[in-house]
C-alpha positions as CSV (number, residue, x, y, z in Angstrom):
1,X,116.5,93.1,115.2
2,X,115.8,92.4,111.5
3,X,118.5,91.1,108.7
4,X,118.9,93.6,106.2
5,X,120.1,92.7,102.8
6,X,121.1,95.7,99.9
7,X,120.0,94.6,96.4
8,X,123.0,93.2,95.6
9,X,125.0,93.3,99.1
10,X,125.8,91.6,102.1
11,X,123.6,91.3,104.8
12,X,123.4,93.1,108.6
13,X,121.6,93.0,111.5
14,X,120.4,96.0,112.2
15,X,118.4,96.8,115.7
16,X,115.0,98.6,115.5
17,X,111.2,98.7,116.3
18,X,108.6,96.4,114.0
19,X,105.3,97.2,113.9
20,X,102.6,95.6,111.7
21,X,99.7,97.2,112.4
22,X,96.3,96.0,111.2
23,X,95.0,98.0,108.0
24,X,91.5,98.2,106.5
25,X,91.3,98.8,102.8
26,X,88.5,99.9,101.7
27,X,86.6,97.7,99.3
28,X,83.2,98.4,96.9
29,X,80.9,96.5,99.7
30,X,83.7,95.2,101.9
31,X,86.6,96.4,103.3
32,X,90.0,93.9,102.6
33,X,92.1,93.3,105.8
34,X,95.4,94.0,105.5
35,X,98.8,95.1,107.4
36,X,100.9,98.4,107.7
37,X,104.4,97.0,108.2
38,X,107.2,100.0,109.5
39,X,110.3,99.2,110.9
40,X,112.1,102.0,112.6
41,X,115.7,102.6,113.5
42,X,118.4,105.8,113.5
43,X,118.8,106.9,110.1
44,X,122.7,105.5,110.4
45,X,121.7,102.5,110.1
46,X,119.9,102.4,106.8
47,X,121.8,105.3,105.7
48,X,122.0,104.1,101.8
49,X,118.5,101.9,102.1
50,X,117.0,101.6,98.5
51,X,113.6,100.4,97.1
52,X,114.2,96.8,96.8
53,X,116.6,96.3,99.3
54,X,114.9,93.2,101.7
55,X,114.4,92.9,105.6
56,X,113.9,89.4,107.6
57,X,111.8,90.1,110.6
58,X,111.0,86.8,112.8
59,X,111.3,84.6,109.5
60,X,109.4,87.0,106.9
61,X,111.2,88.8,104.1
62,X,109.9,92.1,103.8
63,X,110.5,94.2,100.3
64,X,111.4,98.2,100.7
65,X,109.4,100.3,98.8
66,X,109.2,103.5,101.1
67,X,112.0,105.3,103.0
68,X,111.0,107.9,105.1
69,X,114.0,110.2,107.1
């Protein structure tokens, strides 16, 4: 479950699957580690989700800056 927030709005709990996967950017002579966070759930439930909007997942806040339906 994560708490999501609308710029402006009221925040929901909202049931899903969190992955983070580990992410290798590539660098001039070394590669920077990084993550991949995605959080999936029915397109319902985020029906009006907007870049900006926030999502608290085990203590973190995570940003939106992608939607992808």
């Amino acid at each position: 479950s994560c708490t999501y927030t609308p710029t402006g709005g009221s925040a929901t709990t909202i049931k899903g699957i969190f992955n983070n996967e580990y992410y290798s950017l590539p660098g001039g002579e070394v590669d920077v580690e990084s993550s991949q966070p995605v959080f999936y759930t029915k397109a319902t439930n985020l029906s009006s989700v907007a870049h900006g909007d926030t999502m608290v997942i085990d203590s973190v806040t995570y940003q939106i800056i992608n939607k992808a339906f």
